[in-house]
C-alpha positions in Angstrom: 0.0 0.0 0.0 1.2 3.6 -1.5 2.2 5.9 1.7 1.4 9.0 -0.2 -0.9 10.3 -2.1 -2.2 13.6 -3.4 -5.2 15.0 -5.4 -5.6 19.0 -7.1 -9.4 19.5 -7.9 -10.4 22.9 -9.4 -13.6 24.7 -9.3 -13.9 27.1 -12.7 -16.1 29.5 -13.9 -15.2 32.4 -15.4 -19.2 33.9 -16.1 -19.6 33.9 -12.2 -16.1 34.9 -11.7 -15.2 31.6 -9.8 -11.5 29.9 -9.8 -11.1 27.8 -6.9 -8.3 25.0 -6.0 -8.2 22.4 -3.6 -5.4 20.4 -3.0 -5.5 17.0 -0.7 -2.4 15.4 0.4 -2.3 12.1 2.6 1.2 11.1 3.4 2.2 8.2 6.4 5.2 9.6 8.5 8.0 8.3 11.0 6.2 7.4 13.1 2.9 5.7 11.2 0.8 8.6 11.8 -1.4 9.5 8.7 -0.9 13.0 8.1 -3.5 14.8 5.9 -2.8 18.5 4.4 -5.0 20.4 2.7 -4.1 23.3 1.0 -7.2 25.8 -0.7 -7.8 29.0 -2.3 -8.3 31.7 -5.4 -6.3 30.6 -8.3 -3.6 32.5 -8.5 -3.5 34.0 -5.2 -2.0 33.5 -1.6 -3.7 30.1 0.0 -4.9 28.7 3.1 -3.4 25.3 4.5 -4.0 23.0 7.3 -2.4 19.9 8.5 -4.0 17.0 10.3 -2.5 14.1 12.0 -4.2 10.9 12.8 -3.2 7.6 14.4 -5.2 4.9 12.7 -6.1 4.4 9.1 -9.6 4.4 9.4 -9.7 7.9 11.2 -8.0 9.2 8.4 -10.7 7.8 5.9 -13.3 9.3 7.5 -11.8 12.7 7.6 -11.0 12.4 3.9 -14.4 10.8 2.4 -16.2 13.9 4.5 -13.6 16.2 3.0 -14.5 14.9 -0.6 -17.4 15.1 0.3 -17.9 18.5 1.1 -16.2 19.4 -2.3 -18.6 16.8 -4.5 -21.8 18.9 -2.8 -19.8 22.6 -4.3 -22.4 22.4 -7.4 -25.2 23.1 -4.9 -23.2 25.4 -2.6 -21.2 27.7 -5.4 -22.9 27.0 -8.5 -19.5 24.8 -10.0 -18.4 21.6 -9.7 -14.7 20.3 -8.6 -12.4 18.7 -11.1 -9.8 16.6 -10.9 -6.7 18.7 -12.4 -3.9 16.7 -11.5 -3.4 13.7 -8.8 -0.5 11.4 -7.8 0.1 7.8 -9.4 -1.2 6.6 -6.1 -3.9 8.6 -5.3 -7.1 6.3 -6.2 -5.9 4.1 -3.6 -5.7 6.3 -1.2 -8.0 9.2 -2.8 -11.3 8.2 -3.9 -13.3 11.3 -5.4 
């Protein structure tokens, strides 16, 4: 099983003046602690990021589907839908959006 894995999704619309990013990365460290960053903003500007750390596996999957989640439901919220722009070789095993 990969130990790290990263997903860029991108929300885009230039009519309602909306470019989003989102960037996921899940990454196992030292000390097998999954450590989950996530990194958003404007396109083309300054971004936010936070870091998470979590001792088993399965807290980590939970944070991350409700993260994906939240991103899948951005066609109700903000009118656009995320795409995938770019992922790791690893990330669908890790990554499922």
């Amino acid at each position: 099983m990969p130990s790290h894995a990263w997903i860029a999704l991108e929300a885009i619309d230039p009519k309602a003046n909306v470019f989003r990013r989102y960037i996921l990365d899940v990454s196992e460290d030292l000390f097998g602690h999954w450590v989950v960053t996530r990194q958003w903003g404007r396109i083309g500007a300054a971004s936010q990021r936070v870091t998470n750390s979590f001792a088993r596996q399965d807290e980590r999957d939970r944070f991350v589907n409700a993260l994906l989640q939240r991103r899948r439901s951005a066609q109700k919220r903000i009118g656009v839908g995320y795409k995938v722009a770019a992922k790791s070789v690893d990330a669908e095993t890790l990554i499922k959006f």
